[in-house]
C-alpha positions in Angstrom: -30.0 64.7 71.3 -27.0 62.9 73.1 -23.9 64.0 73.7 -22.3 63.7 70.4 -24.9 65.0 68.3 -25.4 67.9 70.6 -21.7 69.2 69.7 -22.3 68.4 66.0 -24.9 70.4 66.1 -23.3 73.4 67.6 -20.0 73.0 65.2 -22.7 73.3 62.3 -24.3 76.2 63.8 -20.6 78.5 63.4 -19.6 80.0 60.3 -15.7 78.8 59.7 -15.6 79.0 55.8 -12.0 79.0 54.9 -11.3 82.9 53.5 -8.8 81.4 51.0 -11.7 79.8 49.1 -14.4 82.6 49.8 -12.5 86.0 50.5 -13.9 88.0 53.8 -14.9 84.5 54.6 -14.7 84.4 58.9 -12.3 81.4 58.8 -11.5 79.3 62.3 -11.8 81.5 65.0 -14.8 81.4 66.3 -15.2 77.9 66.1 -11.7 77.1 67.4 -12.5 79.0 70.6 -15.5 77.1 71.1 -13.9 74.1 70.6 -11.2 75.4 73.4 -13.7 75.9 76.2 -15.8 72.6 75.5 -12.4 70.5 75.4 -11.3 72.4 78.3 -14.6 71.2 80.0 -14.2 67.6 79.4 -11.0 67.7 81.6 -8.2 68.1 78.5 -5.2 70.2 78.3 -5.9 72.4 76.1 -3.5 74.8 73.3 -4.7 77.4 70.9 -1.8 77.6 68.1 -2.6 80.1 65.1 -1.4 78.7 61.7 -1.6 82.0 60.5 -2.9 85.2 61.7 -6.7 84.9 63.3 -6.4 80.8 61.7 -5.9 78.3 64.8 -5.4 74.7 65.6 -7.1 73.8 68.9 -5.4 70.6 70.5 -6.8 68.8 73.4 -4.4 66.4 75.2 -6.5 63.3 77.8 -3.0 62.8 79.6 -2.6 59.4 80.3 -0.7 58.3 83.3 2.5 57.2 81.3 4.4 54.5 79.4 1.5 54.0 76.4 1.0 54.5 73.5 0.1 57.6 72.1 -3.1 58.1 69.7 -3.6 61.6 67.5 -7.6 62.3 66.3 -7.4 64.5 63.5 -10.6 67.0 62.0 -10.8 69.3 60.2 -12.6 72.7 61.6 -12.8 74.7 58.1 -15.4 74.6 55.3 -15.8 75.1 51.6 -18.4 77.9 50.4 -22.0 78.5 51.1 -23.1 79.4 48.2 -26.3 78.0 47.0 -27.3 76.8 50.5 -30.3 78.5 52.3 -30.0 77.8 55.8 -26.3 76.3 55.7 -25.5 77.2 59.2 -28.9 76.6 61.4 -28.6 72.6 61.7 -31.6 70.6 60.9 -32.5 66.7 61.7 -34.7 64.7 59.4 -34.9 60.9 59.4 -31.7 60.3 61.7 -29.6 63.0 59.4 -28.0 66.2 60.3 -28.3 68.7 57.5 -26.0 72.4 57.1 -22.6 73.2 55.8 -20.1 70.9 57.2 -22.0 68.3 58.6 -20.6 65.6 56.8 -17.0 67.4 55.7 -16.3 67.3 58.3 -17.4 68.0 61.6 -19.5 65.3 62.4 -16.3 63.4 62.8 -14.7 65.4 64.9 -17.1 65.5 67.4 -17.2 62.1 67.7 -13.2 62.5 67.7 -13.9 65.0 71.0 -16.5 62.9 72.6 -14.6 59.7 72.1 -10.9 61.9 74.0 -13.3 63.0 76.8 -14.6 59.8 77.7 -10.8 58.3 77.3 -9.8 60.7 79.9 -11.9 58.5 82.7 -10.1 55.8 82.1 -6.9 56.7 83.4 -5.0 55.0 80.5 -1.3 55.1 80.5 -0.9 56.9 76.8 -2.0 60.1 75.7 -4.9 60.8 72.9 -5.0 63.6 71.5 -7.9 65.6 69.5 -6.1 67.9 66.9 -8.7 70.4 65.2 -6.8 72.0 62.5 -7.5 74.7 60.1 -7.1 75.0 56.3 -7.4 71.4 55.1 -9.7 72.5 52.6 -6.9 74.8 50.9 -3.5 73.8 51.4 -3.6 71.3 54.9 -1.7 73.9 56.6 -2.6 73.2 59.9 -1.9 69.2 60.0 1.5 70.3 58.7 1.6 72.3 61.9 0.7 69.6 64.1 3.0 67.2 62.2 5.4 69.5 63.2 4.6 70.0 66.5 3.4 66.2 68.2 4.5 63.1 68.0 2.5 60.0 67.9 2.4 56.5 67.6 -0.7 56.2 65.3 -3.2 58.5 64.0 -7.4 58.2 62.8 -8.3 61.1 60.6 -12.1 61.6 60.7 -12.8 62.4 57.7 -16.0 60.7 55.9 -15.7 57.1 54.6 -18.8 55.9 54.7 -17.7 53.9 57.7 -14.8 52.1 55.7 -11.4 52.2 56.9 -9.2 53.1 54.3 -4.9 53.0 54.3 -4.2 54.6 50.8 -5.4 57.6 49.0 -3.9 59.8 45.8 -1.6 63.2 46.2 -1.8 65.5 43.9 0.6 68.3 42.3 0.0 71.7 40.5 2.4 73.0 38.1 1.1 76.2 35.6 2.6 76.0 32.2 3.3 78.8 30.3 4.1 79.3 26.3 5.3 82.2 25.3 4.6 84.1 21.6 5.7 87.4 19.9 3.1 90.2 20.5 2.0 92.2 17.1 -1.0 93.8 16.2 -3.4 91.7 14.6 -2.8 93.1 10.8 0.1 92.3 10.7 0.2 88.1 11.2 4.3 87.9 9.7 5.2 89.9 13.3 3.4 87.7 15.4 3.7 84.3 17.1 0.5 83.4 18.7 1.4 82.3 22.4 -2.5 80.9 22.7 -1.8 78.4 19.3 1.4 77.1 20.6 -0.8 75.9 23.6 -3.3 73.8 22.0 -0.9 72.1 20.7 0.5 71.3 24.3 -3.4 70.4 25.5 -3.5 67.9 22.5 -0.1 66.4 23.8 -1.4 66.5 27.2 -4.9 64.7 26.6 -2.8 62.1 24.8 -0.3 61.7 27.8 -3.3 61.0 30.2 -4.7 58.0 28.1 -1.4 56.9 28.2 -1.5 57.5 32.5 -4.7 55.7 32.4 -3.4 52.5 30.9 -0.4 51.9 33.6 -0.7 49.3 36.0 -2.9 50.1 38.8 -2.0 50.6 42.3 -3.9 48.2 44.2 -6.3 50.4 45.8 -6.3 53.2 43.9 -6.0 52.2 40.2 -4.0 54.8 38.2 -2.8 58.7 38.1 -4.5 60.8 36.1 -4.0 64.6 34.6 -5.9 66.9 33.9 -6.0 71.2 32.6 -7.4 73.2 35.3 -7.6 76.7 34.5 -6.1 78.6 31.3 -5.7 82.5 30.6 -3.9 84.6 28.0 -3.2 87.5 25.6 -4.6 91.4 26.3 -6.7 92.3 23.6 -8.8 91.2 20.5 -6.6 93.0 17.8 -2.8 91.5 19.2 -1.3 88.4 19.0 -0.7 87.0 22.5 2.6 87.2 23.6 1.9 84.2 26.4 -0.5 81.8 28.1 -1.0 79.7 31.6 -2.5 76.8 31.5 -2.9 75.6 34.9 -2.6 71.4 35.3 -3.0 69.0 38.4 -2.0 65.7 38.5 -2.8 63.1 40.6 -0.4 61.0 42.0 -0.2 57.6 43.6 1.8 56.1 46.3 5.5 55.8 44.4 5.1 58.7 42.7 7.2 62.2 42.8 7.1 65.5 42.3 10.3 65.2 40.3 8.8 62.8 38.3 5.4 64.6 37.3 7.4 67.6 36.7 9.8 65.6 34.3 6.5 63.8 32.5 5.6 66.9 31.2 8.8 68.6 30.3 9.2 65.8 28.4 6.5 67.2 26.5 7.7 70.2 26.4 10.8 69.3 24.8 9.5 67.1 21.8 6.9 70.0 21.1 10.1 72.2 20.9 12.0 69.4 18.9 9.1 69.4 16.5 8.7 72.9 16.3 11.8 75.4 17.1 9.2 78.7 17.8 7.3 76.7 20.3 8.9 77.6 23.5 7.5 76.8 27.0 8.5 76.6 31.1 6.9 75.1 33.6 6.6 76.0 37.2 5.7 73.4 40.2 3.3 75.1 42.5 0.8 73.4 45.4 2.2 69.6 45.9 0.9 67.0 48.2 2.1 63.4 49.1 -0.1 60.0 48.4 -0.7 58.1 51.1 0.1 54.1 51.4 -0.2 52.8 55.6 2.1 49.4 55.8 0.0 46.7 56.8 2.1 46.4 59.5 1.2 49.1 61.4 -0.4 49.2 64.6 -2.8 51.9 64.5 -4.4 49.8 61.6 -4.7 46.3 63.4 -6.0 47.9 66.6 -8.8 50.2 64.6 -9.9 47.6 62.4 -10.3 45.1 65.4 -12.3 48.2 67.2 -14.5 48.5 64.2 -15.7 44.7 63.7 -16.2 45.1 67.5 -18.6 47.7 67.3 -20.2 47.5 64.1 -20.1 43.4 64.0 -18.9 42.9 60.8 -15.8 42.6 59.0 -13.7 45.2 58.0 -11.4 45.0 54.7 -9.4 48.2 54.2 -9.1 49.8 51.1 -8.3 53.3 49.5 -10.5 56.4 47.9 -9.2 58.8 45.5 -9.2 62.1 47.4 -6.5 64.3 48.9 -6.1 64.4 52.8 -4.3 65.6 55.9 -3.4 62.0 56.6 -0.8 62.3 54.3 0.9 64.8 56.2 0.5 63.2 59.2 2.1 59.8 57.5 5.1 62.0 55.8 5.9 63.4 59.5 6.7 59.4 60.4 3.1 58.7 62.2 1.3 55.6 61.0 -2.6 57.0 59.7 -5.7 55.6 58.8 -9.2 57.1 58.1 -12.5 56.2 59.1 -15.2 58.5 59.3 -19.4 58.6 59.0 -22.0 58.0 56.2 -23.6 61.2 54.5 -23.6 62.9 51.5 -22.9 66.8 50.1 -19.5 67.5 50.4 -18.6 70.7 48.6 -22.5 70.5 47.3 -25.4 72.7 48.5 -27.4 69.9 50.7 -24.9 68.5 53.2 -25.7 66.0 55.6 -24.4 63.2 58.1 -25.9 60.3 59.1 -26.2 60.3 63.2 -26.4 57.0 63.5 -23.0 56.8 61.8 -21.4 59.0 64.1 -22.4 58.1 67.1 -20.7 54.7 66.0 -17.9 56.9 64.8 -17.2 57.9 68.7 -17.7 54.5 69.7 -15.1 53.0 67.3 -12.4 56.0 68.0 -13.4 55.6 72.0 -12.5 51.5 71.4 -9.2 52.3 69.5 -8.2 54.7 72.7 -8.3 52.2 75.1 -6.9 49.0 72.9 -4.1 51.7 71.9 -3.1 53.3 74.5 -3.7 51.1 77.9 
């Protein structure tokens, strides 16, 4: 194994399942500290900054000399669940691929990210780079919010897995529970009782309709159109009661001129002519988890000096374009740095065979190691 596929291999090997997805899950610290020595090794400054308690960010700075450009490398450290997996944590290579949880979401790009910052460091360039291994994207991207916080930059690559596309656009999404409310009574006697659960149906039919009608706006460009969709639902106590309430949980995706606000009006709006319609249907809705679409101008630096390094390296051209997932580089983008991502092939994200293509990242470091010194000389 090189260099790169050495430290993907050790990232795979340590547990770092995020507990808000699996409860008693170990989370980032164990891997974070890791991640700390081996950055400290290459020669990089190095800060341990808990998100919350025991759940760190490791950032590694290559200082440059001064008066460049600074570049941010963003991965994620956390995982999703296990569950299903036999061996997820003891890596594995067959035919060029590196198998076990997190492989390909993502670690396999941010050890190309650390590689490609070590190797920056030797070239004495004037601007910084600067790894950023952040906990909790997988939940709520709490610890790119941090970091947004925290650094500045003048462009950012996120790592996450694009099959070696570079993409400038991807949806956001918002999560708003909806509850109606009924009149509880026992079950014999139906004149006492306003069934909460009923008066929700009729909502779902209203929603179903409203996202045909989403699905037939104009597309964005490279993402095509918002969607919405019921989540979760739960309601009343007992067989022999009418339900005095339900929750119907609801995410919507959003593209990039799209609100909060907005999504949250769409569906009182609803709401309202269900209550027009029918005076003892009575709702409220409550906003809950909401994250921003990304859209990088085309003008941005970060994204002429990538895709120059990638048609370098890979020797072909490179057309950016968008995917429909949620990611930190949204949060990165809100907090005024210009973001793109570009990450390795593989397959099993969330699934119970994960793997990464090694051939991919090793390019991956390449690429990221090509944007460094274009970016910040």
């Amino acid at each position: 194994m090189n260099e790169v596929e050495q430290l993907l291999s050790d990232l795979v090997a340590l547990n770092s399942v995020n507990p808000d997805l699996v409860p008693g899950a170990p989370g980032e610290a164990d891997i974070a500290a890791f991640l700390a020595r081996w950055l400290e090794s290459a020669g990089l400054e190095v800060a341990v900054e808990d998100v919350r308690p025991g759940r760190p960010n490791v950032i590694g700075i290559a200082r440059g000399t001064g008066g460049g450009r600074t570049l941010l490398l963003n991965g994620h450290i956390d995982t999703v669940g296990v569950t299903g997996m036999e061996q997820p944590f003891q890596p594995r290579v067959e035919n060029g691929r590196l198998y076990g949880r997190g492989a390909y979401d993502m670690k396999g790009g941010l050890a190309a990210c650390m590689v490609a910052a070590a190797q920056a460091r030797r070239h004495e360039l004037r601007g910084d780079v600067i790894v950023t291994a952040v906990a909790d994207e997988e939940y709520a991207g709490l610890g790119t919010i941090a970091v947004a916080g925290r650094y500045r930059a003048d462009g950012a690559i996120v790592a996450e897995p694009t099959e070696l596309e570079l993409v400038i656009a991807h949806k956001g999404f918002a999560w708003f529970d909806v509850e109606t409310f009924g009149v509880a009574a026992h079950g014999s006697r139906p004149h006492l009782g306003v069934d909460a659960i009923a008066k929700m149906g009729h909502f779902l039919v209203a929603l179903d309709r409203f996202g045909h009608e989403l699905a037939a706006r104009a597309p964005h460009p490279l993402l095509g159109s918002p969607s919405i969709h019921a989540s979760l639902i739960q309601g009343g106590q007992e067989m022999s009661s009418y339900p005095d309430h339900c929750v119907l949980s609801v995410e919507r995706r959003t593209v990039p001129g799209e609100t909060l606000a907005q999504a949250q009006a769409e569906l009182q709006t609803i709401v309202d002519a269900l209550h027009s319609a029918d005076p003892a249907f009575v709702a409220a809705i409550r906003p809950g988890l909401e994250r921003q679409p990304l859209e990088t101008p085309a003008d941005a630096a970060i994204l002429a000096t990538t895709r120059e390094a990638i048609e370098q390296v890979t020797g072909r051209p490179c057309v950016p374009g968008g995917v429909s997932f949620w990611t930190d580089a949204a949060s990165l983008w809100q907090a005024g740095i210009p973001t793109v991502l570009f990450g390795p092939l593989g397959a099993g994200a969330h699934a119970v065979e994960e793997w990464v293509d090694l051939a991919s990242v090793n390019q991956c470091a390449e690429i990221y190691l090509a944007t460094s010194l274009a970016f910040c000389r």
